[in-house]
Backbone of each chain as ProteinMPNN parsed JSONL, in Angstrom:
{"seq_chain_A": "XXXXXXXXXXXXXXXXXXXXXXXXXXXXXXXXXXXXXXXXXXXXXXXXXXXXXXXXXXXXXXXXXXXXXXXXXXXXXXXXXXXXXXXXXXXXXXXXXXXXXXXXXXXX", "coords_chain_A": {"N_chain_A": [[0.501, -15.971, 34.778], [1.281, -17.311, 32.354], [3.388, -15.181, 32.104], [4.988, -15.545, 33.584], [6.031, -18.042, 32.521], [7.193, -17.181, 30.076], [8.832, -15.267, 31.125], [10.553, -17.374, 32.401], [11.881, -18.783, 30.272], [13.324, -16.617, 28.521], [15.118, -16.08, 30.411], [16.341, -18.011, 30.458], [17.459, -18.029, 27.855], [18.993, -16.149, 27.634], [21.146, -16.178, 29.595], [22.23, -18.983, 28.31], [23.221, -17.688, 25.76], [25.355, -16.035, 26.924], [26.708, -18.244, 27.569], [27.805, -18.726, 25.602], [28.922, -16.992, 24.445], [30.969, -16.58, 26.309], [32.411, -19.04, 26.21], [33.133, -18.816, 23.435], [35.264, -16.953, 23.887], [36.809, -17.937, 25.717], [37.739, -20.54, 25.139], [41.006, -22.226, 23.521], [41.532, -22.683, 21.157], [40.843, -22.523, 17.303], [39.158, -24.406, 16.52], [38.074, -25.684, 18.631], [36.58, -23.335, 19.462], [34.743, -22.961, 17.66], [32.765, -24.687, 18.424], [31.428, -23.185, 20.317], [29.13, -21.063, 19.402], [27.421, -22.333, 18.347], [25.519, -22.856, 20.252], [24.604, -20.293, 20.936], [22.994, -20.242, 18.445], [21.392, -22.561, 18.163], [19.84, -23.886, 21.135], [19.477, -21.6, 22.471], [18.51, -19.616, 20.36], [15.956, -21.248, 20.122], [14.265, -21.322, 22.625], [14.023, -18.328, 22.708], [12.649, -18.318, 20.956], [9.872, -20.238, 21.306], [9.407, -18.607, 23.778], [8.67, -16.656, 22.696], [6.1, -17.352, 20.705], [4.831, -18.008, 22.927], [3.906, -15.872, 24.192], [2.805, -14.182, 22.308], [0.442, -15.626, 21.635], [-0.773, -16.052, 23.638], [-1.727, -13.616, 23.689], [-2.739, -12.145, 21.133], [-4.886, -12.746, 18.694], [-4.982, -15.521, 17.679], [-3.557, -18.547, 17.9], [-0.36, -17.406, 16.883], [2.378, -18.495, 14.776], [4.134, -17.752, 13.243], [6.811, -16.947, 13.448], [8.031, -19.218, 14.04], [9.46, -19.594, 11.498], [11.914, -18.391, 11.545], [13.171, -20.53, 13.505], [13.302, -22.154, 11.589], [14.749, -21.562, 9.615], [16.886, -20.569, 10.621], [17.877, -23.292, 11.708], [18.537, -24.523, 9.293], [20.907, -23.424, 8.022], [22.597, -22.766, 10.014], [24.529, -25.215, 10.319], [24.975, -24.913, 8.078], [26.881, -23.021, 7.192], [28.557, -23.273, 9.698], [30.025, -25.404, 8.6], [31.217, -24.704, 5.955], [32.691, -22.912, 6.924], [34.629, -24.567, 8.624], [35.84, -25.735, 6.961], [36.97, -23.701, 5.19], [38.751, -22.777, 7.59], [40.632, -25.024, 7.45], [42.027, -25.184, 5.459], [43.361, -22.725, 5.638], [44.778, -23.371, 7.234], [46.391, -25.75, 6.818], [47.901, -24.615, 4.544], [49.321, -22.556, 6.036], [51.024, -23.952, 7.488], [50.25, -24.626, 10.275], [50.033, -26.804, 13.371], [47.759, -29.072, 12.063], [44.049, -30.278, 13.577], [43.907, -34.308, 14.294], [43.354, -36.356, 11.73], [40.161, -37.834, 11.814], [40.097, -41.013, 10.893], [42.017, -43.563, 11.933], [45.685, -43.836, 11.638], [46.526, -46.526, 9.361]], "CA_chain_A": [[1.038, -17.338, 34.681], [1.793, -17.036, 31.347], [4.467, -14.358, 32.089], [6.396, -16.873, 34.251], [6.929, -19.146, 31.758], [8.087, -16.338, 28.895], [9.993, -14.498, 31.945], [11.734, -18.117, 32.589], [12.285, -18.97, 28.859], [13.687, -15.866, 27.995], [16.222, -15.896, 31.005], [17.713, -19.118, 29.863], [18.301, -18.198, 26.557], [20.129, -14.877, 27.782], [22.31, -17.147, 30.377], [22.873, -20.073, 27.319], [23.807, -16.659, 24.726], [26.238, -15.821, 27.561], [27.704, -19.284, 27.977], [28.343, -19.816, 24.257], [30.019, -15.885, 24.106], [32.129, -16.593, 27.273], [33.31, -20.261, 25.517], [33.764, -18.519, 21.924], [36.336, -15.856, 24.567], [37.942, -18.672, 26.589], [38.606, -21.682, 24.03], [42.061, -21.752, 23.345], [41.94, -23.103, 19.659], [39.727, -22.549, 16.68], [38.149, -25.984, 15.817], [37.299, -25.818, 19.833], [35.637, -22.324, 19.72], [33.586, -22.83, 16.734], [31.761, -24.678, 18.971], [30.476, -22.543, 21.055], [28.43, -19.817, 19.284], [25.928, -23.231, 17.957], [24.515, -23.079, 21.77], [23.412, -19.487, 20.895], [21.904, -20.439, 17.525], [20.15, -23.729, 18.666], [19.153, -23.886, 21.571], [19.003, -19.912, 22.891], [17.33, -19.039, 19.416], [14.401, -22.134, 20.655], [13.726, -20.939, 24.054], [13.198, -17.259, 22.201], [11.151, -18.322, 19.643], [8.833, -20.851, 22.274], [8.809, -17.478, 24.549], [7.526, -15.081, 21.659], [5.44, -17.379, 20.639], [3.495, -18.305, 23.817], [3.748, -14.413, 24.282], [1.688, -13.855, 20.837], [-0.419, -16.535, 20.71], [-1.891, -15.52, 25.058], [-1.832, -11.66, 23.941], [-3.336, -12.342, 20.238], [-6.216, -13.38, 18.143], [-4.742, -16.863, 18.789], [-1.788, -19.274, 17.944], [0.462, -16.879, 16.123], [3.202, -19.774, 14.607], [4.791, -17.494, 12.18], [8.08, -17.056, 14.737], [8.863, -20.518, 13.751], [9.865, -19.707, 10.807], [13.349, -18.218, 11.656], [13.73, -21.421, 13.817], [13.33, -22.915, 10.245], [16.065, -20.744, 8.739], [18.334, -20.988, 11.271], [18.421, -24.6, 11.718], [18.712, -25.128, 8.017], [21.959, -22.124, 7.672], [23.769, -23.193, 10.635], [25.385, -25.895, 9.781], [26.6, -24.404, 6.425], [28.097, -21.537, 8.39], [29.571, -24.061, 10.306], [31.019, -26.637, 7.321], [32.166, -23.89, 5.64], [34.016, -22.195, 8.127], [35.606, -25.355, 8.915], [36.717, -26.041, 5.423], [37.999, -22.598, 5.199], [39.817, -22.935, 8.683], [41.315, -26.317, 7.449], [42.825, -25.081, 3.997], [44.093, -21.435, 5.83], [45.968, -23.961, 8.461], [47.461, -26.269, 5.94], [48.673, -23.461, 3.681], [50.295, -21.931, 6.635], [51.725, -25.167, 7.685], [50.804, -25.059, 11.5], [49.837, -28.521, 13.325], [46.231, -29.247, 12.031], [43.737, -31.567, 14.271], [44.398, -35.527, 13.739], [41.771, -36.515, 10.891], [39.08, -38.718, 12.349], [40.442, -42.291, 10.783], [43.118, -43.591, 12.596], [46.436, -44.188, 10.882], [46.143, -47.855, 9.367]], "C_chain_A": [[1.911, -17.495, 33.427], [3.143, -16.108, 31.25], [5.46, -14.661, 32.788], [6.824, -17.472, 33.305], [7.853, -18.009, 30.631], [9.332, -15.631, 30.025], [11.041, -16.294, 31.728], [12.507, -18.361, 30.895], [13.227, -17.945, 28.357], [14.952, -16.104, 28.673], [17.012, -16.454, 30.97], [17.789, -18.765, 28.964], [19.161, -16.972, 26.949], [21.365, -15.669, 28.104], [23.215, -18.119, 29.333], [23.862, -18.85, 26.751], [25.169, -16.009, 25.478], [27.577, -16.963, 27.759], [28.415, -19.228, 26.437], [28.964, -18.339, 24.057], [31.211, -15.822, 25.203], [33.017, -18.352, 26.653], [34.068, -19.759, 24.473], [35.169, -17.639, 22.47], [37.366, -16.693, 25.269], [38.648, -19.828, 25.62], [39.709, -21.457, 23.472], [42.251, -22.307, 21.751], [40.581, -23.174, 18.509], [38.614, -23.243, 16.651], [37.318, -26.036, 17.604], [36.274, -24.644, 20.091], [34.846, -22.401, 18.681], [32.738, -23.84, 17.26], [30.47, -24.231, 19.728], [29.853, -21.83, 20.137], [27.001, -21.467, 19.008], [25.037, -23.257, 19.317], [23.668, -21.771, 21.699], [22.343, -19.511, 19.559], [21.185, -21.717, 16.945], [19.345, -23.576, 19.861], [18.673, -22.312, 21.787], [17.833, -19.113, 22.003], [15.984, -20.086, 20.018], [13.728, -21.445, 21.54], [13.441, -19.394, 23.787], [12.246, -17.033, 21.36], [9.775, -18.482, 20.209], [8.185, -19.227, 23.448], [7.862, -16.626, 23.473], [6.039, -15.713, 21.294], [4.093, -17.92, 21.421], [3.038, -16.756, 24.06], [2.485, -14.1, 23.745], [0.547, -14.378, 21.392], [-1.284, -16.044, 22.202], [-2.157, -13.999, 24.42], [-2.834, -11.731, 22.346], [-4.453, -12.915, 20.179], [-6.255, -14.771, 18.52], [-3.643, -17.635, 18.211], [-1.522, -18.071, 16.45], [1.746, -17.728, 16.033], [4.614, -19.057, 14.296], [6.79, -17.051, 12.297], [9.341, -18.23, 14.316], [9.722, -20.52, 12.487], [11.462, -19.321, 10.679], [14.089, -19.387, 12.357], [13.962, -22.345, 12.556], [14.748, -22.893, 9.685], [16.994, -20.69, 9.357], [19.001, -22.23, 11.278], [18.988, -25.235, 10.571], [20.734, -23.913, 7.74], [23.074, -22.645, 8.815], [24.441, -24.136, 10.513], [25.591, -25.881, 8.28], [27.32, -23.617, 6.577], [29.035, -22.482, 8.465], [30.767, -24.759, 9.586], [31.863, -26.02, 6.856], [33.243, -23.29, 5.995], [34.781, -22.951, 8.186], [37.165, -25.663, 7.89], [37.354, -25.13, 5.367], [39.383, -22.631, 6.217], [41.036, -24.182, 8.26], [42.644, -25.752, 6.214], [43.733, -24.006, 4.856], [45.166, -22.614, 6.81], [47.008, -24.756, 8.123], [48.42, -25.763, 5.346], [49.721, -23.182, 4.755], [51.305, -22.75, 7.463], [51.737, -25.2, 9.618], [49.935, -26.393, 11.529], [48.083, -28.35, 12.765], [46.105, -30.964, 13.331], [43.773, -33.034, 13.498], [42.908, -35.541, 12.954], [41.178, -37.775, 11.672], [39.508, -40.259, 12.276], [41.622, -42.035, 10.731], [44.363, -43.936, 11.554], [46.272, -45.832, 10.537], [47.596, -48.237, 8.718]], "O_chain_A": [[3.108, -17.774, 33.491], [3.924, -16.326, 30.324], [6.601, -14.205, 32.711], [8.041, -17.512, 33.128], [9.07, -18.117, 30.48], [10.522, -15.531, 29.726], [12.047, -16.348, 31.02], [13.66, -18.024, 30.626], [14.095, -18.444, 27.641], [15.935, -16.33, 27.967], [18.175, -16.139, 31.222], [18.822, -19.357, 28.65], [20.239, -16.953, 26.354], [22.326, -15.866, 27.36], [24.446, -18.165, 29.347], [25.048, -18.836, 27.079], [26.025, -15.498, 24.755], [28.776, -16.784, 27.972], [29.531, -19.71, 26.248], [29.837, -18.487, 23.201], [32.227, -15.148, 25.03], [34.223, -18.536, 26.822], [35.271, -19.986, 24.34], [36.119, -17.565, 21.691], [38.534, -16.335, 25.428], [39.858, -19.941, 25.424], [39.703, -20.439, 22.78], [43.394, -22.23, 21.302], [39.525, -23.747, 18.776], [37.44, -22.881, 16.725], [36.145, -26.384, 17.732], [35.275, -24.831, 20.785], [33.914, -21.618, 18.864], [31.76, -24.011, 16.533], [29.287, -24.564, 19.802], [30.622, -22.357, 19.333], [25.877, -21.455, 19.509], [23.889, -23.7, 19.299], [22.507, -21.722, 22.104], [21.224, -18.998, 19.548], [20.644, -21.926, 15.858], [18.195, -23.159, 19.725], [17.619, -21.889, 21.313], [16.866, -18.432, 22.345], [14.976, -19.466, 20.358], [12.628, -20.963, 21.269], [12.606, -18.942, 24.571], [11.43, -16.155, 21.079], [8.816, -17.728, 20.046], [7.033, -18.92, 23.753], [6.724, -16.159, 23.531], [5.002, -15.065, 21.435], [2.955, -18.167, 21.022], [1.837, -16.489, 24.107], [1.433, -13.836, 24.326], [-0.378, -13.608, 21.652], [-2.436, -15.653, 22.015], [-3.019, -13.335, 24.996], [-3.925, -11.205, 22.566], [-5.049, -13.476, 21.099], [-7.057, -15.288, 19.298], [-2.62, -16.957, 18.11], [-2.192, -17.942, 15.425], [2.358, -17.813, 17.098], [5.731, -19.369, 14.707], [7.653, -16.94, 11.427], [10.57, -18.272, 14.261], [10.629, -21.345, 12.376], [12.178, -19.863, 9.837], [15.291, -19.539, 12.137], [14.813, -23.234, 12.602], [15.561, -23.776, 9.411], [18.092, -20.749, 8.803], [20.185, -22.432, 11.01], [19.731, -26.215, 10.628], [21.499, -24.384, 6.899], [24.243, -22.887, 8.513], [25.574, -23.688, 10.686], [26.207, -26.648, 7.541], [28.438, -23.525, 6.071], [30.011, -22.657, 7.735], [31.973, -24.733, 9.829], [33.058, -26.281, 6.994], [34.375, -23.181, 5.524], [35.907, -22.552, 7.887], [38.393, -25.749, 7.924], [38.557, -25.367, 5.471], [40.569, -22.554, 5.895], [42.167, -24.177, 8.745], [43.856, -25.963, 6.249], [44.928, -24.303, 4.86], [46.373, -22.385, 6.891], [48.129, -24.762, 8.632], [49.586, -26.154, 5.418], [50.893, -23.488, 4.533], [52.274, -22.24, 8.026], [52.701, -25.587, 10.278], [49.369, -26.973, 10.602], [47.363, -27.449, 13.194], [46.84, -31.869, 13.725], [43.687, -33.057, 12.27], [41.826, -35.05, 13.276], [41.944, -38.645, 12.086], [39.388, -40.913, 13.313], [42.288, -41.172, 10.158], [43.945, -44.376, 10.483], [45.862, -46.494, 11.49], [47.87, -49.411, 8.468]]}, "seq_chain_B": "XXXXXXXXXXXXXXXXXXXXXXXXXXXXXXXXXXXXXXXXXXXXXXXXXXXXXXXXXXXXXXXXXXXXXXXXXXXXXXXXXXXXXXXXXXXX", "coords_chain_B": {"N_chain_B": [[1.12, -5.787, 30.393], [3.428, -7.381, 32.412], [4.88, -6.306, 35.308], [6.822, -8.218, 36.26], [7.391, -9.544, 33.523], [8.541, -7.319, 32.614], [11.314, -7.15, 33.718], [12.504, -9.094, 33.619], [12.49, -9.35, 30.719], [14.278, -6.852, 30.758], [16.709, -7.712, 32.167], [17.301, -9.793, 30.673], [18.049, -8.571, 28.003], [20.157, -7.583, 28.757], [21.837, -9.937, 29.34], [22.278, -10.509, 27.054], [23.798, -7.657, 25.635], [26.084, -8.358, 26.938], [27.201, -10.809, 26.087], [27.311, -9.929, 23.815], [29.23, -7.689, 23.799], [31.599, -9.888, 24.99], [31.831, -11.149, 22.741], [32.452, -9.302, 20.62], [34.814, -8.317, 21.39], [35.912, -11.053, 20.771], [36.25, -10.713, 18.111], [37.758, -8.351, 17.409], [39.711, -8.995, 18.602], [41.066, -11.982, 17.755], [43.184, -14.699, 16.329], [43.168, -15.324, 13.935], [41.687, -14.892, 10.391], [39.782, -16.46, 10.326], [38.492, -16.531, 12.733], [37.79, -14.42, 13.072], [35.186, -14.311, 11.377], [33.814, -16.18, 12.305], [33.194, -14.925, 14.997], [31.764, -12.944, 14.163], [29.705, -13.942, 12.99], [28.7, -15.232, 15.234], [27.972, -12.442, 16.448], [25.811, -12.033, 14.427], [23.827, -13.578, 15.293], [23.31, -12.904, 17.632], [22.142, -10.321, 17.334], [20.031, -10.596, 16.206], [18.155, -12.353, 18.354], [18.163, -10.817, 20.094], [16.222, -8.813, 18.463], [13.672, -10.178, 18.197], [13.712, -10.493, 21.141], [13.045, -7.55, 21.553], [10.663, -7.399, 19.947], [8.997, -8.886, 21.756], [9.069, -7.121, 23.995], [7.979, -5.003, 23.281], [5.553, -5.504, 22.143], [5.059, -5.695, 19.327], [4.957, -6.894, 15.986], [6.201, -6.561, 14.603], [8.904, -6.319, 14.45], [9.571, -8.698, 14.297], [10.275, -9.08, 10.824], [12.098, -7.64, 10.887], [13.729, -9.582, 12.575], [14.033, -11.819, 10.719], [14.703, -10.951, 8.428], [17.539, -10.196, 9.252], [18.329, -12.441, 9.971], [18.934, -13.781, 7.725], [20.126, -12.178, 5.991], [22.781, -12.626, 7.958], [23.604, -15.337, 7.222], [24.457, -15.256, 4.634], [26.427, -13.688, 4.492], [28.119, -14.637, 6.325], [28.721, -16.51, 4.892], [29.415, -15.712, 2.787], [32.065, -14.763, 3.379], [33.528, -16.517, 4.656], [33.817, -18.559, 2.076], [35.256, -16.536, 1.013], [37.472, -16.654, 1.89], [38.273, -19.192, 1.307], [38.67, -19.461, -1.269], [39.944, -17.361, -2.03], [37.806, -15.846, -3.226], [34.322, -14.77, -4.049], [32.822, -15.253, -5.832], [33.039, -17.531, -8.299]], "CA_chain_B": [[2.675, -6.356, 30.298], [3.361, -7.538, 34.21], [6.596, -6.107, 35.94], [7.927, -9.421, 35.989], [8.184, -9.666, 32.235], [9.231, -6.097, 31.763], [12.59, -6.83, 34.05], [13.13, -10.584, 32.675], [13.466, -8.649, 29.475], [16.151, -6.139, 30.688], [17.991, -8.559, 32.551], [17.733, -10.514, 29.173], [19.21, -8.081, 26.992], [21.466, -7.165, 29.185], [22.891, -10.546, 29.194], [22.861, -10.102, 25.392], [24.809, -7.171, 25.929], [27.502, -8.94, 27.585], [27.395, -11.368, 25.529], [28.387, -9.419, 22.672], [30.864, -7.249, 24.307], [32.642, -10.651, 24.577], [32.076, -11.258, 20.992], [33.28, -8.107, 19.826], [36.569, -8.606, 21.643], [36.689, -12.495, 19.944], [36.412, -9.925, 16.557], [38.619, -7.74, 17.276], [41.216, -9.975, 18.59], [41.248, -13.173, 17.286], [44.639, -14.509, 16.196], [42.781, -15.827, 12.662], [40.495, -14.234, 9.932], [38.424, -17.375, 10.762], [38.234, -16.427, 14.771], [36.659, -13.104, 12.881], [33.963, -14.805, 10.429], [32.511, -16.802, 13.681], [32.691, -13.775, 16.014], [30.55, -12.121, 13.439], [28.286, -15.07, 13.086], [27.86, -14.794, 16.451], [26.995, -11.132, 16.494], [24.66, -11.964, 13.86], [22.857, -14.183, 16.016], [22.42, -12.194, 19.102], [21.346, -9.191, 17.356], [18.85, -11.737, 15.699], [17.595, -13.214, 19.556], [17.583, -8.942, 20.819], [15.357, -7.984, 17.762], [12.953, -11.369, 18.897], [13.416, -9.861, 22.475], [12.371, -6.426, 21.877], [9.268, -7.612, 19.926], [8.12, -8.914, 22.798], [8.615, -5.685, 25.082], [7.083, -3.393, 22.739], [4.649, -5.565, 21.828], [4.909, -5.569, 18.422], [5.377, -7.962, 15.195], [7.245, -5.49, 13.069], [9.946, -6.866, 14.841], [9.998, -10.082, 13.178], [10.563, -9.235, 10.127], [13.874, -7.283, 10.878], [14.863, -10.461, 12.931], [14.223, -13.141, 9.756], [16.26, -10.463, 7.668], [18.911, -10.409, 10.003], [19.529, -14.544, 9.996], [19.272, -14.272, 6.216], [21.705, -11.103, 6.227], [24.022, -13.453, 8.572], [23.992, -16.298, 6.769], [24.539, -14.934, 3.517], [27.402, -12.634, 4.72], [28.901, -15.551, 6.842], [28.921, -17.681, 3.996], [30.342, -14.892, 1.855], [33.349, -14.335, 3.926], [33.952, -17.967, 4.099], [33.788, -18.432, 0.51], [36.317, -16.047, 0.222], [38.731, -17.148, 2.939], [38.702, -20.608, 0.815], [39.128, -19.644, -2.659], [40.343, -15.962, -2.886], [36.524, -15.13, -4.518], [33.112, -14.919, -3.64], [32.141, -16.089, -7.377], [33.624, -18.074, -9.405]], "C_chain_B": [[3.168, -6.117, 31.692], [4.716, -6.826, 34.371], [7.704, -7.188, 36.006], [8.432, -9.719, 34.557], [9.028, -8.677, 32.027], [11.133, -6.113, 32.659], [12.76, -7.911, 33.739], [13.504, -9.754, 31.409], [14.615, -7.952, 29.437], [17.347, -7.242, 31.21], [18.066, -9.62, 31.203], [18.613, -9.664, 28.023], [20.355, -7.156, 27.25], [22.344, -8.388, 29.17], [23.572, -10.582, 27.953], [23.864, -9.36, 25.19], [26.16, -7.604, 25.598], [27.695, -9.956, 26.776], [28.116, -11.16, 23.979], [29.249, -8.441, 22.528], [31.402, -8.74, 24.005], [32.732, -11.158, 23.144], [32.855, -10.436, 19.838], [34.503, -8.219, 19.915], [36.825, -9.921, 20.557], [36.911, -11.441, 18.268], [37.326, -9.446, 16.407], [40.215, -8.444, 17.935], [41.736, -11.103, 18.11], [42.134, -13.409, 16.263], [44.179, -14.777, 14.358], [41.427, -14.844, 11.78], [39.432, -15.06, 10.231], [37.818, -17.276, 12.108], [37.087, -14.984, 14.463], [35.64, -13.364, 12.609], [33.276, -15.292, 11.967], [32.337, -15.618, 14.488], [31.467, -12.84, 15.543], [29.479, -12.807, 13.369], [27.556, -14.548, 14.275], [27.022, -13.614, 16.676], [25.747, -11.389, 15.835], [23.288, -12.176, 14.579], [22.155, -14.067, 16.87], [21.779, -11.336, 18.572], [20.085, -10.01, 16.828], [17.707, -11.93, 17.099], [16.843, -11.417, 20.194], [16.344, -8.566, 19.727], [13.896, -9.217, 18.511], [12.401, -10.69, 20.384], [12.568, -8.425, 22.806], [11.213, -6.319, 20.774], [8.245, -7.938, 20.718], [7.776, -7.453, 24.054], [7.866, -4.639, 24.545], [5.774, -4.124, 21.762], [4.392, -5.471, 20.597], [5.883, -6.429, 17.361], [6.079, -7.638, 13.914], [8.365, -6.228, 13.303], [11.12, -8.203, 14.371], [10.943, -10.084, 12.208], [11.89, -8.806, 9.675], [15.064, -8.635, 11.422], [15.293, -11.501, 11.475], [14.974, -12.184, 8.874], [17.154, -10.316, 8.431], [19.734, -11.786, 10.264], [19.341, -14.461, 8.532], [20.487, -13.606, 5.969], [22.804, -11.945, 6.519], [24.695, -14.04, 7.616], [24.861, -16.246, 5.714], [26.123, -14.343, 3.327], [28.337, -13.697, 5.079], [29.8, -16.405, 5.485], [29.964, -17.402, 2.569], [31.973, -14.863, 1.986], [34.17, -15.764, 3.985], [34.718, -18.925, 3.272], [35.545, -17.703, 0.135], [37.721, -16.521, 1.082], [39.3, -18.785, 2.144], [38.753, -20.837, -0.424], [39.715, -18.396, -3.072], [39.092, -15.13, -3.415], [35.7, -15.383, -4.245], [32.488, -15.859, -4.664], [32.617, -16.166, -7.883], [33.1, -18.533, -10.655]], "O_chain_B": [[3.329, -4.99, 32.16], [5.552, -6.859, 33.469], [8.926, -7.127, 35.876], [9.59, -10.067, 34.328], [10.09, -8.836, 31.426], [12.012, -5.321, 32.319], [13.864, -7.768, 33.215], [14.676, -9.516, 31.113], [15.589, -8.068, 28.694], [18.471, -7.479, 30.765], [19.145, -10.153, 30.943], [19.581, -10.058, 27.373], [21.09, -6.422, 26.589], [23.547, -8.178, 29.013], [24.772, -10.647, 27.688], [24.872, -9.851, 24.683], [26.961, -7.437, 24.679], [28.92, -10.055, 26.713], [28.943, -11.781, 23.312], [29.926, -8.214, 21.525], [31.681, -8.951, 22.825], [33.775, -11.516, 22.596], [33.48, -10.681, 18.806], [35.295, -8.243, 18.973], [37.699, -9.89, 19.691], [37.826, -11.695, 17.484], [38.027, -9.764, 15.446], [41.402, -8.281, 17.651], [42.963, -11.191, 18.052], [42.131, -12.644, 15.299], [44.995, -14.349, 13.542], [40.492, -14.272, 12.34], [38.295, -14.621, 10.398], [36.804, -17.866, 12.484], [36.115, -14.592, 15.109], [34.764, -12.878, 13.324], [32.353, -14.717, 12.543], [31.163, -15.292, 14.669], [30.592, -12.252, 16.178], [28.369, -12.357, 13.652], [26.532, -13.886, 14.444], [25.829, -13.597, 16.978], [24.685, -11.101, 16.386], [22.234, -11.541, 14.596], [21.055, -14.541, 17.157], [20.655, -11.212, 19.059], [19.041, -9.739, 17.422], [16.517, -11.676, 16.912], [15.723, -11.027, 20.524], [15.414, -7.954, 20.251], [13.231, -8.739, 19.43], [11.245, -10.438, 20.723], [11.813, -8.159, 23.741], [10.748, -5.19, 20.622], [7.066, -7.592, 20.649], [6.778, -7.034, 24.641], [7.295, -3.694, 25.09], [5.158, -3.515, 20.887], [3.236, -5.073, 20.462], [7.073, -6.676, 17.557], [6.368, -8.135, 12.826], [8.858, -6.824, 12.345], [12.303, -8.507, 14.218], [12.032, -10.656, 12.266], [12.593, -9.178, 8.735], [16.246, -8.845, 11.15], [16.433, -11.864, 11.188], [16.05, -12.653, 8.499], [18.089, -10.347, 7.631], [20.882, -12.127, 10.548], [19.79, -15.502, 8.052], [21.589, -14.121, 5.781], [23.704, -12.124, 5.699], [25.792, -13.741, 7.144], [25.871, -16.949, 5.666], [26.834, -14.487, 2.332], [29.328, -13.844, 4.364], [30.971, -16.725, 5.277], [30.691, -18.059, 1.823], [32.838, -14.913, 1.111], [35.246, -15.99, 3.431], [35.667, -19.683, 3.473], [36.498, -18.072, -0.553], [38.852, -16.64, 0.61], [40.374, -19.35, 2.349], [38.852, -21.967, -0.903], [40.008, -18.216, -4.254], [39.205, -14.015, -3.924], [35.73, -16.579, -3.954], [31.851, -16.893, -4.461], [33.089, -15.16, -8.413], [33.857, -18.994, -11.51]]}, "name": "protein", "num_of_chains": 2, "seq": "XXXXXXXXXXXXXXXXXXXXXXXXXXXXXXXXXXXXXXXXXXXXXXXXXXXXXXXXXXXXXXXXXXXXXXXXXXXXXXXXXXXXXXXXXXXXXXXXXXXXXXXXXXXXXXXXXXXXXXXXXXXXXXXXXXXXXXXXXXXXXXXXXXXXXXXXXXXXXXXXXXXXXXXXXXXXXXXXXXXXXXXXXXXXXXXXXXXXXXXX"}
């Protein structure tokens, strides 16, 4: 029973880790592909963590947690990846003078 | 360890795989050094989810500890390359 749910868990995060490397391949512009990879390191990393650790915790002594802790470290790291990158992407696009995206507040 | 887990796992890191074949290409082609830094992220991340994955097939919690150094590795590296793409210098 138990090996249904880790078999299903696992197979969506493969499928998600697929969607967010076939977006990062098709998106035709930076600021749109640095979306995708966050689908493999939110949700895809969850649904591998929740599998390992129902895995552990049926096959072990008993709740093994300690799994969670990379969901810790990821969630806290990815969005400074992200910021950063952006910021970087923003300055390299200015410098080189092509169009950047419109900034958020509208012209007044 | 049932037959049903042991081929959910291959067909899992086989989508991984494929998943980072297409990553590799966004690396190696991508028209920007910034199209590189994320493609690498990405790699980071799958090999991160595969080390996760093949703790579970082999049953073992060694595994772990290569994945939580591998999202620190990432991060660290990501953040490096970043860094330097937006000032010329890792440390200033």
């Amino acid at each position: 029973m138990t090996d249904i749910v880790v078999a299903v868990l696992l197979l969506a995060s493969g499928c998600l880790a697929l969607v967010a490397a076939i977006g990062l391949w098709r998106l035709p512009d930076f600021f749109l592909r640095m979306h995708a990879p966050a689908l493999a390191s939110t949700l895809a990393a969850w649904l591998v963590t929740l599998g390992s650790i129902v895995h552990f915790s049926v096959r072990g002594p008993g709740l093994s947690l300690h799994v969670w802790l990379i969901i810790i470290l990821l969630s806290i790291t990815a969005p400074v990846t992200t910021l950063v990158l952006a910021r970087a992407a923003l300055f390299r696009r200015r410098h080189a003078g092509d169009p950047l995206p419109p900034p958020l507040r509208g012209k007044r | 360890m049932s037959p049903l887990l042991t081929a959910a796992v291959t067909v899992t890191l086989v989508l991984y795989v494929l998943a980072m074949g297409l990553g590799l290409l966004r690396l190696l082609r991508g028209p920007g050094a910034q199209d590189r830094v994320l493609a690498l992220d990405f790699l980071y991340v799958v090999a991160m989810l595969v080390m996760l994955v093949l703790a579970i097939r082999y049953d073992s919690s060694m595994y772990f500890e290569g994945a939580l150094l591998m999202a620190l590795f990432g991060f660290v590296s990501s953040v490096a390359l970043a860094k330097f793409l937006l000032r010329g210098e890792v440390i200033e």
